[in-house]
C-alpha positions as YAML, in Angstrom:
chain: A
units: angstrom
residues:
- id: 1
  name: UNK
  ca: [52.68, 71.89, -19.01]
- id: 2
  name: UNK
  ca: [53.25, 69.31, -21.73]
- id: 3
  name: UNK
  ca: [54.52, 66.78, -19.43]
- id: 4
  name: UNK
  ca: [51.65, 67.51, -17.18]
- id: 5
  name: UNK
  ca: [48.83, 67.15, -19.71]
- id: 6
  name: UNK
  ca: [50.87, 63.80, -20.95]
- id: 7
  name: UNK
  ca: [50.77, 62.27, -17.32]
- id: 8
  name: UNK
  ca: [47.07, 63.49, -16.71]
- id: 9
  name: UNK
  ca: [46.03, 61.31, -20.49]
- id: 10
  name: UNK
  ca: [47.94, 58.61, -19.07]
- id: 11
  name: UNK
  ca: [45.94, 58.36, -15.64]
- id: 12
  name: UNK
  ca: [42.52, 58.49, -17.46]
- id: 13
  name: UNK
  ca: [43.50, 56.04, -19.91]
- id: 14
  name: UNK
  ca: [44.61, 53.66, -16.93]
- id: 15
  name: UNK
  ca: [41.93, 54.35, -15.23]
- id: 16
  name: UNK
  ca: [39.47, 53.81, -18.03]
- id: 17
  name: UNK
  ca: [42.04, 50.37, -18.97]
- id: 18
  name: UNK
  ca: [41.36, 49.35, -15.43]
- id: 19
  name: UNK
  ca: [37.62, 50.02, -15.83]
- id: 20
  name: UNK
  ca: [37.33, 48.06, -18.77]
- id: 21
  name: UNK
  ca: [39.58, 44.81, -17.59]
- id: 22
  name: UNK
  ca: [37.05, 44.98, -14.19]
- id: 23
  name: UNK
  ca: [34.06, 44.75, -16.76]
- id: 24
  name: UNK
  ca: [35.03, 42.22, -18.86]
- id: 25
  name: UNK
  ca: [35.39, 39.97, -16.03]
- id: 26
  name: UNK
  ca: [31.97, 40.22, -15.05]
- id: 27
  name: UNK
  ca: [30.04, 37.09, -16.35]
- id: 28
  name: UNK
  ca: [26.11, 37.45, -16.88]
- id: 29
  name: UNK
  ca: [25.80, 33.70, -17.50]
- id: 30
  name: UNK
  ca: [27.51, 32.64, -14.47]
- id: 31
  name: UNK
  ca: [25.78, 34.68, -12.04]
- id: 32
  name: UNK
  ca: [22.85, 33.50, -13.53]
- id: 33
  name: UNK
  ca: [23.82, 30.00, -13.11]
- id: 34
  name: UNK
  ca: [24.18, 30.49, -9.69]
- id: 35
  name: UNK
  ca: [21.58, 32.22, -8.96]
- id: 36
  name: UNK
  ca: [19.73, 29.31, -10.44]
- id: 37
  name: UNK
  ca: [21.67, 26.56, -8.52]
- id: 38
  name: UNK
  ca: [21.06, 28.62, -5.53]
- id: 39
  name: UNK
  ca: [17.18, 28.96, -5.60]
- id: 40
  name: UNK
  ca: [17.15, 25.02, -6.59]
- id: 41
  name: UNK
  ca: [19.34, 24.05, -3.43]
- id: 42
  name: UNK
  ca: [17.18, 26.00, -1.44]
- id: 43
  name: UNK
  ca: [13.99, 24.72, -2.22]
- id: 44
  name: UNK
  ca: [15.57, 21.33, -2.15]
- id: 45
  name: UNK
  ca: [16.72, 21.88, 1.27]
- id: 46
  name: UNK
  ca: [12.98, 23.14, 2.23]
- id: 47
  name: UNK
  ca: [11.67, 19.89, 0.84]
- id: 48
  name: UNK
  ca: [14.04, 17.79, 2.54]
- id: 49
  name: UNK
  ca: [13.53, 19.61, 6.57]
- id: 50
  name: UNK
  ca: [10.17, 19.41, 6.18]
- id: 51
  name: UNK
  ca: [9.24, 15.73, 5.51]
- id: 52
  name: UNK
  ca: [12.48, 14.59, 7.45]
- id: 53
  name: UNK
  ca: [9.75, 15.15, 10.76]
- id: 54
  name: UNK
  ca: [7.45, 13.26, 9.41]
- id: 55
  name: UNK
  ca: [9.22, 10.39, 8.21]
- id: 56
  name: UNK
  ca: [11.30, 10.25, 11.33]
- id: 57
  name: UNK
  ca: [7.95, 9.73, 12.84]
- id: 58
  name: UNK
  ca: [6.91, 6.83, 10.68]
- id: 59
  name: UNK
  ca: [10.38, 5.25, 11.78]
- id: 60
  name: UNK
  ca: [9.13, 5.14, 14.95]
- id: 61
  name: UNK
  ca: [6.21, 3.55, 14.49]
- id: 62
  name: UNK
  ca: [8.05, 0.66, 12.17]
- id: 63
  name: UNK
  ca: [9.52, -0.13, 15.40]
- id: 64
  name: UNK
  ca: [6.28, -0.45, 17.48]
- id: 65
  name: UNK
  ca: [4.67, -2.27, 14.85]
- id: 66
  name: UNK
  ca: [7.23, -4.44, 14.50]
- id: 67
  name: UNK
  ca: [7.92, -5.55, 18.22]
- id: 68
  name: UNK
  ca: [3.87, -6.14, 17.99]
- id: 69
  name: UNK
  ca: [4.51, -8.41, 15.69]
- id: 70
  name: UNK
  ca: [7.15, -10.81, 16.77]
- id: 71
  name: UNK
  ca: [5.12, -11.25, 19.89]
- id: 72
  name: UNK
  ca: [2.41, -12.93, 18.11]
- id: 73
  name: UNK
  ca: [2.57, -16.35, 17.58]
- id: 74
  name: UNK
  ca: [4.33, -17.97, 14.94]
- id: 75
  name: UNK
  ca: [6.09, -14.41, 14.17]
- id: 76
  name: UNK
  ca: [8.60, -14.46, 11.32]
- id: 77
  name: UNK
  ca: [11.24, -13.34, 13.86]
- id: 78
  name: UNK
  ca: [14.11, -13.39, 10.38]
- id: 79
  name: UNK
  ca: [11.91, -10.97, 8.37]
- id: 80
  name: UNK
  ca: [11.29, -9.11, 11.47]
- id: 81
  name: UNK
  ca: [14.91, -8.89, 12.26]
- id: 82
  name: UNK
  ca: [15.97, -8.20, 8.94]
- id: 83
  name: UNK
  ca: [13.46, -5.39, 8.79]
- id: 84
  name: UNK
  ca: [14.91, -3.82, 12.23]
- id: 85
  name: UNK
  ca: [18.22, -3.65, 10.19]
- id: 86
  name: UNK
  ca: [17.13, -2.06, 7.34]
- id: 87
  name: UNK
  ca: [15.51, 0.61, 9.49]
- id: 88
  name: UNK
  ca: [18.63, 1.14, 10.90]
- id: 89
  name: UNK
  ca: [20.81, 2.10, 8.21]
- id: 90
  name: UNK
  ca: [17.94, 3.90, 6.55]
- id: 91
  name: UNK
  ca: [18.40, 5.95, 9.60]
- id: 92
  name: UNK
  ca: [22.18, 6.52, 8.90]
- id: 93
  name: UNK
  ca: [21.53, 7.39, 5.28]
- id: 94
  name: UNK
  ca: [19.10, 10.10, 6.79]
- id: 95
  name: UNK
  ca: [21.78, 11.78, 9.30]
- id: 96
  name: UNK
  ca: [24.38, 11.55, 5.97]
- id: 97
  name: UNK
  ca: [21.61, 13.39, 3.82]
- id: 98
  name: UNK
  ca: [21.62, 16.37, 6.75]
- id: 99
  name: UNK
  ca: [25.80, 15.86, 6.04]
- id: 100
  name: UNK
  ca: [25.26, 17.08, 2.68]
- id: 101
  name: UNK
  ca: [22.94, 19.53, 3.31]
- id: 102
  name: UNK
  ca: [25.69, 21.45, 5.36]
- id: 103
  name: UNK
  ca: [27.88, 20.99, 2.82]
- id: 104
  name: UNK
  ca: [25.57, 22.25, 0.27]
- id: 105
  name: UNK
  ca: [25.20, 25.26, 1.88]
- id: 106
  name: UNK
  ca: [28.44, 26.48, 2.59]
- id: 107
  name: UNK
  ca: [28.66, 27.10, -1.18]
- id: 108
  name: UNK
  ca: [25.51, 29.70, -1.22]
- id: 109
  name: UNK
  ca: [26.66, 32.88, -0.11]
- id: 110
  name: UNK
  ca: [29.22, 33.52, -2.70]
- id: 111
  name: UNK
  ca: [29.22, 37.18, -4.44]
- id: 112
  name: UNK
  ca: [30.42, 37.90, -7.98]
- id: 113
  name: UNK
  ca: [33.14, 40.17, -6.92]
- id: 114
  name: UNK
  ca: [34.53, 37.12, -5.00]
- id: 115
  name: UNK
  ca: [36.20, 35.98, -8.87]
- id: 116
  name: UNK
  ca: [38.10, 32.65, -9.13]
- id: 117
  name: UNK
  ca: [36.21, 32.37, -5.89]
- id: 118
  name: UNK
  ca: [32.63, 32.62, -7.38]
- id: 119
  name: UNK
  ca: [33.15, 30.53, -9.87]
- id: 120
  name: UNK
  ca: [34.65, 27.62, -7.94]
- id: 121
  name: UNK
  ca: [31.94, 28.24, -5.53]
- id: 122
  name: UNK
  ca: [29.23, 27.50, -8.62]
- id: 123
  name: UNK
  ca: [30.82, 24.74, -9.76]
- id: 124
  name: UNK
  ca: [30.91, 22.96, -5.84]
- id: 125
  name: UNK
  ca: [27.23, 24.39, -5.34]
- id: 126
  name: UNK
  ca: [25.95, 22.63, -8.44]
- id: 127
  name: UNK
  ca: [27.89, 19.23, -7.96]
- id: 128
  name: UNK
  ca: [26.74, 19.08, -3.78]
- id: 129
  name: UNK
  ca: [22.85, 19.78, -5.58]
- id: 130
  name: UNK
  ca: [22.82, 16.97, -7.69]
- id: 131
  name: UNK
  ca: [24.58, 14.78, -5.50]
- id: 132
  name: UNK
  ca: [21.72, 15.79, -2.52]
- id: 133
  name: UNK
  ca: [19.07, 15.83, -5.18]
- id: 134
  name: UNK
  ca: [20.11, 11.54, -5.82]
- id: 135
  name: UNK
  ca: [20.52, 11.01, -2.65]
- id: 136
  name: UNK
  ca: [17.02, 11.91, -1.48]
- id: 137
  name: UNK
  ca: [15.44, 10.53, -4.61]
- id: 138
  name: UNK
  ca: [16.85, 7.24, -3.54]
- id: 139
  name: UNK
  ca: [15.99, 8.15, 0.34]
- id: 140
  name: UNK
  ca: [12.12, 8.61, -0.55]
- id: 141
  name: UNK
  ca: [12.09, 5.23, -2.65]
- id: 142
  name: UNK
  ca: [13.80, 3.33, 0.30]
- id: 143
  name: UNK
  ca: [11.18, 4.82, 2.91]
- id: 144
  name: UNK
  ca: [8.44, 4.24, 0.29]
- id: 145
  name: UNK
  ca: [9.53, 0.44, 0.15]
- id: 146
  name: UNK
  ca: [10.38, 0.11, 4.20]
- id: 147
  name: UNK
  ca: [6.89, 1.01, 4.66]
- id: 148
  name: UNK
  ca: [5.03, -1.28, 2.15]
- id: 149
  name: UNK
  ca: [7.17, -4.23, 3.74]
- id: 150
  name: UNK
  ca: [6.39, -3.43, 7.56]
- id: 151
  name: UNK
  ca: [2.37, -3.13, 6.86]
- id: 152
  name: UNK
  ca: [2.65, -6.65, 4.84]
- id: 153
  name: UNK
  ca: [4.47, -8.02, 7.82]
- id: 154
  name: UNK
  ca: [2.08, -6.64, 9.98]
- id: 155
  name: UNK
  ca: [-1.04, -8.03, 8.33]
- id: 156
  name: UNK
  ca: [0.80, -11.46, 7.57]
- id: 157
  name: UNK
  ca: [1.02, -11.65, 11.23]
- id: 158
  name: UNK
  ca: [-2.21, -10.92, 12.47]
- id: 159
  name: UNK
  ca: [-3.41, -13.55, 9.93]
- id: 160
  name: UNK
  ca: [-0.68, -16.04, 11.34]
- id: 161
  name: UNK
  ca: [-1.91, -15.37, 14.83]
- id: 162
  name: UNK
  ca: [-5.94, -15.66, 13.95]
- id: 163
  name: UNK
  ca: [-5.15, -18.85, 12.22]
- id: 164
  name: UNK
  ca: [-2.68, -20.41, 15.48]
- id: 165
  name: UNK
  ca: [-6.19, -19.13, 17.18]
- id: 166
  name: UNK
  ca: [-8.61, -20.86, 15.06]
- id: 167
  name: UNK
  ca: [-6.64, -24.09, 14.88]
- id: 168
  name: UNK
  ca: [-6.62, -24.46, 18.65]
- id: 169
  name: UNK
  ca: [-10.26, -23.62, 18.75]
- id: 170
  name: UNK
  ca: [-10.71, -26.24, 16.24]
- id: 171
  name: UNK
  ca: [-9.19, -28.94, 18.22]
- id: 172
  name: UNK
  ca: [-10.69, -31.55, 20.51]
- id: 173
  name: UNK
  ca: [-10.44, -31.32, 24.14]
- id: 174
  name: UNK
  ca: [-8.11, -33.99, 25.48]
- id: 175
  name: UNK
  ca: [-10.46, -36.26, 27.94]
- id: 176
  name: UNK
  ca: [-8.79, -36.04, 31.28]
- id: 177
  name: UNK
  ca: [-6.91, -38.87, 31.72]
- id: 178
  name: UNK
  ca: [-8.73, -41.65, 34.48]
- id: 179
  name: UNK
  ca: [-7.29, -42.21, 37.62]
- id: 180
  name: UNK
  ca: [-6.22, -45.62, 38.39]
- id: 181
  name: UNK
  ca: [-8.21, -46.97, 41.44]
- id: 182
  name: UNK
  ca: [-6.31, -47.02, 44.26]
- id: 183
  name: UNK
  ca: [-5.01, -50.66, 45.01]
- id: 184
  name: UNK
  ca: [-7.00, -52.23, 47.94]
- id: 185
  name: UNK
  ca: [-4.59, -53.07, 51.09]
- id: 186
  name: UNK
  ca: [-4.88, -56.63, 51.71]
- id: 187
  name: UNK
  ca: [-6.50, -57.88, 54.85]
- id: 188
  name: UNK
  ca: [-4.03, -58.72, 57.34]
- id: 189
  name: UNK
  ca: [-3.83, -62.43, 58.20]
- id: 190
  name: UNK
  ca: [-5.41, -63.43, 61.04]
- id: 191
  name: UNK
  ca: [-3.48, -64.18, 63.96]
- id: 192
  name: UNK
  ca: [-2.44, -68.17, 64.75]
- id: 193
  name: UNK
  ca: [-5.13, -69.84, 67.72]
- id: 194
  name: UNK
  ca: [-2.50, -70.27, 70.97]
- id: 195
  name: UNK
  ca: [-4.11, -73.69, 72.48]
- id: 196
  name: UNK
  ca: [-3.15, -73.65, 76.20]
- id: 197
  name: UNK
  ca: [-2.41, -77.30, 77.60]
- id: 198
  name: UNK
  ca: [-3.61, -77.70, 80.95]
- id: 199
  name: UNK
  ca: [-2.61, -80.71, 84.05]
- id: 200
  name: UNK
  ca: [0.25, -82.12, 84.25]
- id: 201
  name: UNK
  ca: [1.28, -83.53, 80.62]
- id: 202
  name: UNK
  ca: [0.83, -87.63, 80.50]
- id: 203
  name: UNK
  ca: [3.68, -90.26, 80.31]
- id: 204
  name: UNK
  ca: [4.38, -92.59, 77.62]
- id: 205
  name: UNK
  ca: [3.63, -96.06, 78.32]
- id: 206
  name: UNK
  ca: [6.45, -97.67, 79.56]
...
């Protein structure tokens, strides 16, 4: 009976041991911070899908307004081409921002109970944030600038064109150049006179 009540004290105070260890590894301020992080990277994420559309859009019109341009005369075909390649890899850095996104969010469905787990999955969740967070900061200032450049370009070349215009206006007409007269064919001569001898012709005097 002894024995009995001894082993029965010794499960309860395992259990409540057990209890106690499970509690103490429960961290307030880390699900907090995650919980944080993960409301940030979401609305980040929201931010980012939703003007992606619209600036994808204003790509392609860059492009259009562009090819415009270097079909006007006296187009800055270096700028324009220079332009054309910055689009391009702005493009690139877009499709590596969506990269990061997915990475992102492979790190927001972790659960306390997860342990070691949870807490690497905090500290991964926070770094992909604020490395998505500079990355589109510097995305928006890049589109920002792309755009100023391709509406100066645009109204530099409608002013280069209007001025080609004006100057051609401005000049003289050529005078059509004269036509040499036509050299006059000289008469032909005139045939020689054929004097016909008639009789029987006359002897020298002998």
């Amino acid at each position: 009976m002894i024995t009995f009540h001894r082993f029965s004290l010794f499960v309860v105070l395992a259990t409540f041991t057990i209890g106690l260890a499970a509690c103490s590894k429960k961290n307030p301020e880390l699900e907090t911070d995650y919980a944080t992080k993960k409301a940030s990277a979401q609305t980040l994420m929201d931010q980012i899908d939703k003007s992606m559309a619209t600036m994808k859009t204003d790509h392609d019109q860059w492009m259009t307004t562009l090819s415009q341009a270097s079909a006007k005369p006296g187009a800055d075909t270096a700028k324009i081409n220079s332009l054309k390649s910055d689009i391009a890899k702005h493009e690139s850095d877009m499709a590596a921002i969506g990269t990061l996104e997915d990475s992102t969010k492979l790190y927001m469905n972790a659960t306390p109970d997860q342990g070691d787990a949870f807490k690497n999955a905090d500290d991964r969740l926070g770094t992909n944030f604020n490395d998505l967070n500079d990355k589109w900061k510097s995305f928006q200032d890049a589109h920002t600038n792309l755009q100023q450049q391709v509406q100066q370009l645009a109204v530099n070349a409608a002013g280069t064109a209007a001025d080609s215009m004006a100057t051609k206006a401005s000049q003289p007409a050529k005078p059509e150049a004269k036509k040499a007269p036509a050299e006059k064919k000289a008469a032909p001569a005139p045939a020689p006179e054929k004097h016909e001898h008639h009789g029987a012709p006359r002897n020298s005097a002998q």
